[in-house]
C-alpha positions in Angstrom: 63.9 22.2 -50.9 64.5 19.1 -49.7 65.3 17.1 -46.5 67.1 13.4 -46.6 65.8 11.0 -43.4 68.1 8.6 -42.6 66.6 5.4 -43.0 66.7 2.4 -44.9 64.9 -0.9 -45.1 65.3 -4.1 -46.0 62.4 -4.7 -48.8 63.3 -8.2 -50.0 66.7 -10.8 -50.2 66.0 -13.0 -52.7 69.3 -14.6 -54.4 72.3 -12.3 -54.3 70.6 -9.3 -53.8 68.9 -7.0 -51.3 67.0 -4.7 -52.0 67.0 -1.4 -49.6 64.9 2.4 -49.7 65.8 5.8 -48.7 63.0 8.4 -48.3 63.4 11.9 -48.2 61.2 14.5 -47.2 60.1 17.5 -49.7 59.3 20.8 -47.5 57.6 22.4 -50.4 53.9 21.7 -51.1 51.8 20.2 -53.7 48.7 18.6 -54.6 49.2 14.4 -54.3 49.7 13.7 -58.4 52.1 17.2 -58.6 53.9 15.5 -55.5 54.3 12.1 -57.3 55.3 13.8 -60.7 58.2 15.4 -58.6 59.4 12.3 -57.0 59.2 10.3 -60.2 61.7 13.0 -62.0 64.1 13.5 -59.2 63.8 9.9 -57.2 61.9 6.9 -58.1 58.7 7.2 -56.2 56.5 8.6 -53.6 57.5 7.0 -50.5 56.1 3.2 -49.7 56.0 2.4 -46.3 55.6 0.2 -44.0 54.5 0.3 -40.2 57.9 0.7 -38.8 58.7 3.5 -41.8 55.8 5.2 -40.7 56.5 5.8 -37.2 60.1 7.0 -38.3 58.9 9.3 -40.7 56.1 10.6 -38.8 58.7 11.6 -36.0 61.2 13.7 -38.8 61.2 17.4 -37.2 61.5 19.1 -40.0 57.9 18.3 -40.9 56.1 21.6 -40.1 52.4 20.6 -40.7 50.7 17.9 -39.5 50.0 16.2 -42.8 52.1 14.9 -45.4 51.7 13.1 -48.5 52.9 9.4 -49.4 52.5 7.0 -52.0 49.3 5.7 -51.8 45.6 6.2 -53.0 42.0 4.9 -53.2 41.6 2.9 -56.7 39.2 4.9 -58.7 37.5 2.2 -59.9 37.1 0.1 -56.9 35.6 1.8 -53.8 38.3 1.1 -50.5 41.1 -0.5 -52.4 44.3 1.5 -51.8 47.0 0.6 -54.5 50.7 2.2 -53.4 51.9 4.3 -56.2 53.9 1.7 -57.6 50.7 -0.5 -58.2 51.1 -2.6 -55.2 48.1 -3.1 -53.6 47.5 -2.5 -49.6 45.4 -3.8 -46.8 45.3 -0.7 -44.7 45.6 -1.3 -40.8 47.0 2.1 -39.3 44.0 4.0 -40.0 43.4 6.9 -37.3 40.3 6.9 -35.7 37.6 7.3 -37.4 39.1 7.5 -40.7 38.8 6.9 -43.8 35.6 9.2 -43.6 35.4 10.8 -46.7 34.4 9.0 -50.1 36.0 12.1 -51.9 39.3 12.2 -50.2 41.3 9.2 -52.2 44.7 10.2 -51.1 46.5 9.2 -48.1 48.4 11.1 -45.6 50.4 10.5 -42.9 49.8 12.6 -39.2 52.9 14.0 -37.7 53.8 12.4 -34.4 51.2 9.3 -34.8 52.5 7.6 -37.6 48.3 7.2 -38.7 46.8 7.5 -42.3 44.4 9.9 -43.3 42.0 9.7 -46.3 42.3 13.0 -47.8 41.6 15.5 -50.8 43.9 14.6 -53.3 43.8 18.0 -54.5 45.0 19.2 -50.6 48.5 21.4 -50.9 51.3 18.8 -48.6 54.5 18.5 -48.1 55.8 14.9 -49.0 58.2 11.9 -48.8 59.4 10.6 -51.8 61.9 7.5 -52.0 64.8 6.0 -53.5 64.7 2.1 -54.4 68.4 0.3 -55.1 69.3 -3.3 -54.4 72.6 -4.6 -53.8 74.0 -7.6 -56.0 77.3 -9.4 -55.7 79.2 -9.9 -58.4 81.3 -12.5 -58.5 84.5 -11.8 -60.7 87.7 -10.9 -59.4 88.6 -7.0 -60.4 90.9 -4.4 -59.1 88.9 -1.4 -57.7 88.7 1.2 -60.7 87.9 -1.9 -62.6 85.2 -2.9 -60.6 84.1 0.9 -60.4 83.6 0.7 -64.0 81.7 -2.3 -64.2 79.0 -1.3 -61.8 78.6 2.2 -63.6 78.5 0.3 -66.9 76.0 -1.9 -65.9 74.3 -1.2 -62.9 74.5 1.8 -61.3 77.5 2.5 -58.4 79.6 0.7 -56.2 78.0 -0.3 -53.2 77.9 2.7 -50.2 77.6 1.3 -46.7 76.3 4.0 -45.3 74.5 2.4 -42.2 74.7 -0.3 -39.9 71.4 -1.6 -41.6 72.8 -1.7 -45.2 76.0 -3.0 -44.1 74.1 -6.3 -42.6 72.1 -6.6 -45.3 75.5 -6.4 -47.9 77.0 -9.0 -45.6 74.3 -11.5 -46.4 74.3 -10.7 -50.1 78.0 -11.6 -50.2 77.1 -15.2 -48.8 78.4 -17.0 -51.9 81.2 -14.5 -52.5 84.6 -16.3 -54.2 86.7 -14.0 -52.1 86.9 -13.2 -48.0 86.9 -9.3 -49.2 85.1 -7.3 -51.5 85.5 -4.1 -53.0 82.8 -1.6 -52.0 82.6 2.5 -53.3 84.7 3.3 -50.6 87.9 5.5 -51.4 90.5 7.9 -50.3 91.6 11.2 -51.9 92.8 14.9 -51.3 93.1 13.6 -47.5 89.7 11.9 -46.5 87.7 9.0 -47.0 84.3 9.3 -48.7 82.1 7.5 -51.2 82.3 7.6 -54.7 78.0 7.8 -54.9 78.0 10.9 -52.6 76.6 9.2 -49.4 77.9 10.7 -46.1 80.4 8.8 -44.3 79.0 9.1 -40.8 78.7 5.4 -39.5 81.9 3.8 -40.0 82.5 0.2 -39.4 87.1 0.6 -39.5 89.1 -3.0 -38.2 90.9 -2.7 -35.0 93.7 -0.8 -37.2 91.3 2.4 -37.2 90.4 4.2 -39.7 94.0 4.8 -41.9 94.7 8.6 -41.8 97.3 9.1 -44.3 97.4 5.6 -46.0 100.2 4.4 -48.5 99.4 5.3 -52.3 98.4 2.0 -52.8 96.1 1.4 -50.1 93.2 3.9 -50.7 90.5 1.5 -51.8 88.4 0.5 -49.1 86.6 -3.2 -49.1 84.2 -5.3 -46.5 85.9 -7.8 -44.4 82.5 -10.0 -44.8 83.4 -12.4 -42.2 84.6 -10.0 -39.9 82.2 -7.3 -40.4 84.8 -4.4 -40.5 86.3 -2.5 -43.6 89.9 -2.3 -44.1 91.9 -0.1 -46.7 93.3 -2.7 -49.4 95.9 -2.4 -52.1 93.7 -1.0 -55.0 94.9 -3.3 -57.8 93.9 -6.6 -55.9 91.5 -8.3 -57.6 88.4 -9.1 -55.2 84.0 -9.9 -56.0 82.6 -6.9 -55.6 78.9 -5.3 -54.7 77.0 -3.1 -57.2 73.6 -1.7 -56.4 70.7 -1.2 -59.4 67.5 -0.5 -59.7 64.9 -3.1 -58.3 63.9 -5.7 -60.7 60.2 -5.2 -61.6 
């Protein structure tokens, strides 16, 4: 059983892309390497974090125990090196007190309520926080919306979702060098409602000063960014805008 947080953050812009994380917290409990076996199959890691992560996550209430696993560890063969699961290396600052205290315990938890690490047995049974890891990239050719649909699922992986204020920014600055004033995003209308083609809840809502269109025309059920405005607007599905696609991050 799992829980999603609602949190993203900006890990690099580089270019025309961003790239942005999701974690999401796993009730049920496992040892540290069953816990990244899980969150390698069903997302792309166990959670990296930073400070600011950490003191969101640590505050999730649906975190029962006081412990839970993320993505980092000692390096077996060098004594207090800790190496994120995704083989970056970390200089650790947000140690509790008096810890690390243990040179058995090579895993690293994170303490409900005071967003500090814990050096602990690796082997310990935790709930966790595993993450997702997409970047957004602009592309700049001129498609109608099905069309443009298709070429991020050929090639990438979706049509962008702007699913929070934070994203949203960060797809704005992406779409710096963007041939056209709109682009498409995965934003459509069907059977009555709005909603994202990737699945994301459509919660935050960024609609022009028309409002959000409640019955639009047949025509007019593709939704795109307004990137100099900052607003979305419903836009005649066959024009032919640049577009946003999100992928996995380059390694």
């Amino acid at each position: 059983m799992k829980a999603t947080i609602a949190f993203f953050v900006v890990l690099n812009l580089l270019g025309l892309n961003t790239s942005i994380r999701k974690h999401f917290f796993v009730t049920e409990q496992m040892t540290w390497i069953d816990a990244q076996t899980y969150c390698r199959k069903y997302h792309s890691d166990l959670s990296t974090v930073t400070k600011e992560e950490a003191q969101l996550l640590s505050s999730n209430t649906d975190a029962t125990y006081s412990f839970s696993w993320i993505g980092l560890y000692e390096d077996p063969d060098r004594a207090d090196e800790w190496i994120w699961s995704g083989g970056q290396v970390e200089e650790v600052d947000n140690w509790d007190t008096d810890q690390p205290d243990d040179s058995s315990e090579n895993c690293i938890s994170l303490k409900q309520f005071t967003s500090k690490l814990h050096d602990t047995l690796c082997s310990d049974m935790l709930s966790f926080y595993c993450m997702d890891a997409v970047e957004s990239v602009l592309v700049s050719q001129n498609k109608a919306w099905d069309e443009a649909l298709d070429y991020c699922r050929q090639h990438y992986i979706d049509l962008v979702s702007l699913s929070s204020e934070m994203i949203e920014a960060e797809v704005i600055n992406v779409t710096g060098k963007s041939q056209t004033d709109f682009v498409w995003t995965g934003l459509r209308f069907m059977a009555g409602h709005w909603f994202w083609v990737s699945g994301e809840d459509l919660q935050y809502k960024a609609w022009s000063v028309e409002g959000e269109p409640k019955c639009p025309a047949g025509n007019l059920r593709c939704g795109a960014l307004d990137r100099n405005k900052k607003v979305w607007k419903a836009i005649d599905c066959e024009k032919r805008l640049n577009f946003v696609c999100i992928r996995k991050p380059e390694k």
